[in-house]
C-alpha positions in Angstrom: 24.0 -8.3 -18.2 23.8 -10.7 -14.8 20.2 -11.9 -14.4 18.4 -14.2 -11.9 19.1 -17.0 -13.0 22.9 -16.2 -12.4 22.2 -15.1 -9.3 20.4 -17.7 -8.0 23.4 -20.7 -9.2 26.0 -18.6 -6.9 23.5 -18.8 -4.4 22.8 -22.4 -4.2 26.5 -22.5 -4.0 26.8 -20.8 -0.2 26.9 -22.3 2.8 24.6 -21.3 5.9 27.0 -18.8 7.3 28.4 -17.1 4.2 24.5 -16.7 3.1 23.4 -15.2 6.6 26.6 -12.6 6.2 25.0 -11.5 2.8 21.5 -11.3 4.2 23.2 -9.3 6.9 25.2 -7.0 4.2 21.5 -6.6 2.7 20.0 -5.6 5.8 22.7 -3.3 6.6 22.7 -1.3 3.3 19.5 0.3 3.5 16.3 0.8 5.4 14.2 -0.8 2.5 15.6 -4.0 3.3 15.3 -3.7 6.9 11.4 -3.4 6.1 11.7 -5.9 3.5 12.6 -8.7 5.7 10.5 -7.3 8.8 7.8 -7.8 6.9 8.5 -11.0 5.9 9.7 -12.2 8.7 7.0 -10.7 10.9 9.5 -8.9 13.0 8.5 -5.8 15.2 5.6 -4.8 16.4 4.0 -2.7 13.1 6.0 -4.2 10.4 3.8 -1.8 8.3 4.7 1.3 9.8 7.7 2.0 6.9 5.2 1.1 4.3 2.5 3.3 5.7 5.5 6.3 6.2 6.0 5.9 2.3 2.2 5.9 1.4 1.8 8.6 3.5 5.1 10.9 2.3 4.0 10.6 -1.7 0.1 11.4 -1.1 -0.1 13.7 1.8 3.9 15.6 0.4 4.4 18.5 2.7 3.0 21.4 0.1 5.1 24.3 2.6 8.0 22.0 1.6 7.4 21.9 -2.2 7.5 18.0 -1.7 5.9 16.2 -4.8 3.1 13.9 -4.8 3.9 10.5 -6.5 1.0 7.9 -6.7 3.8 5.5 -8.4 6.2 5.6 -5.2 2.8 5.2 -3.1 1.9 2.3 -4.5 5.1 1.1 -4.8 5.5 0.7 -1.2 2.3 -1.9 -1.5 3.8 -3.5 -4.2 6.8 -4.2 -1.9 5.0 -5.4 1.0 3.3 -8.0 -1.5 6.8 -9.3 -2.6 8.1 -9.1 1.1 4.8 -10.9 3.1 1.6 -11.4 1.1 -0.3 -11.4 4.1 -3.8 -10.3 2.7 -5.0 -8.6 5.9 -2.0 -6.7 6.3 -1.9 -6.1 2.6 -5.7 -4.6 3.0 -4.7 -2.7 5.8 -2.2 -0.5 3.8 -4.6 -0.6 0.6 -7.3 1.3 2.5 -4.2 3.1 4.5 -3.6 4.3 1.0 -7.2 6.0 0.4 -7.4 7.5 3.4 -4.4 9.1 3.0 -5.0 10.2 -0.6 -8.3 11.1 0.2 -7.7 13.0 3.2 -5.2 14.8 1.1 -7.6 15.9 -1.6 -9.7 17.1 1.1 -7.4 19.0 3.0 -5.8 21.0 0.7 -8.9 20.8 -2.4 -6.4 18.7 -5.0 -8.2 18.3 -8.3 -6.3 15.7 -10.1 -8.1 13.4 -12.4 -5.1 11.0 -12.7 -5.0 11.2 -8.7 -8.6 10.3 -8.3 -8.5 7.6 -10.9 -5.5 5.9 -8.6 -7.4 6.5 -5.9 -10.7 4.9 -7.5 -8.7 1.6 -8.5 -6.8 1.6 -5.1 -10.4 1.8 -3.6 -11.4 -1.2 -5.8 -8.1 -3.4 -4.6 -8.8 -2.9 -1.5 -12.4 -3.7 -1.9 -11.8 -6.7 -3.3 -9.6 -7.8 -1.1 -11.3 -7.0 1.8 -14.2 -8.9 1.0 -12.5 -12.0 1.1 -11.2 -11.5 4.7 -13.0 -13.0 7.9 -16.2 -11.0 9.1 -13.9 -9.6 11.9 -11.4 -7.9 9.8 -13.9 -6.8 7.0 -15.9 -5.1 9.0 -13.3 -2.6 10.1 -11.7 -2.2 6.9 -15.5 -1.9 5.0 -16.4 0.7 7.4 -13.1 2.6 6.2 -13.4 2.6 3.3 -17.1 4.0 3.7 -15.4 6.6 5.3 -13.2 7.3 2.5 -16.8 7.2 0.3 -17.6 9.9 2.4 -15.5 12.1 2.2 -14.9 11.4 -1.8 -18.7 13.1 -2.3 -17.2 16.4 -2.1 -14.0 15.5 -5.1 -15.6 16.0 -8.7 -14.7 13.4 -11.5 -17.2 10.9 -10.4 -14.8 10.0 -7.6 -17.7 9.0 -5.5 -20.2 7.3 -8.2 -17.6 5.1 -8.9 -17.2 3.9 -5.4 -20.7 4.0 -5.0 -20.8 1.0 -8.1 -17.7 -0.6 -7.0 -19.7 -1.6 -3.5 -22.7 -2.3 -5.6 -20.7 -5.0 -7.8 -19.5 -6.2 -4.7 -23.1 -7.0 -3.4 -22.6 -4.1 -0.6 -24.5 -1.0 0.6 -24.4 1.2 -2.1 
């Protein structure tokens, strides 16, 4: 079976023009890639608008549908914006994108899901972290958020909320 490695010798091997005609084929086979190299490229005006549309469509599924939830393909989406950009503020951004979203959908529609609130928890604890390392500017939007998100956690059982409530405590925050 090919690996990297082989890959990555065939590459070295192109020229300028017969590499841009495969980064062409790639971008031309599928919308994934198109956001793939948006984002890393910084093209567009929301680069994270196909991420977000992914988060969105596997925590907040259309239940008239009978669409599925899936917290892997959710996070997924933030795992392939790391690989694409790494650009922490953006990668916040779609962290606490994500616990809105699977908040809002526990809310709305009174999900009681352990394994979904323990995703959501650690997601909330990502983006913490994260955030907290951003200039004062940027933190202070994404902090208030994620207290938000706090908020409307009070109502979830499974200690949802006390969990958050320690996570912003270990962070030295308002608990």
């Amino acid at each position: 079976m090919p690996h990297w490695s082989d890959l990555k010798s065939k590459l070295a091997d192109l020229d300028r023009a017969r590499l841009i005609g495969l980064v062409h084929d790639l971008y031309a086979a599928s919308k994934d890639n198109q956001a793939l190299l948006h984002a890393h490229f910084s093209i567009g005006s929301d680069a994270l608008q196909p991420f977000k549309a992914t988060i969105n469509r596997w925590l907040r599924p259309d239940i008239l549908m009978n669409q599925d939830i899936s917290v892997a393909k959710a996070k997924k989406a933030i795992s392939d914006y790391k690989k694409a950009a790494d650009q922490p503020e953006n990668l916040a951004e779609l962290m606490v994108f994500y616990c809105e979203c699977a908040a809002g959908f526990s809310h709305d529609v009174g999900l009681e899901d352990e394994g979904y609130f323990d995703a959501l928890v650690r997601m909330f604890e990502r983006a913490l972290k994260i955030t907290v390392s951003l200039p004062e500017q940027i933190q202070t939007d994404l902090l208030q958020r994620l207290g938000e998100v706090r908020s409307l956690c009070r109502t979830f059982g499974y200690g949802v909320s006390d969990a958050m409530d320690l996570l912003l405590v270990d962070d030295g925050l308002d608990g």
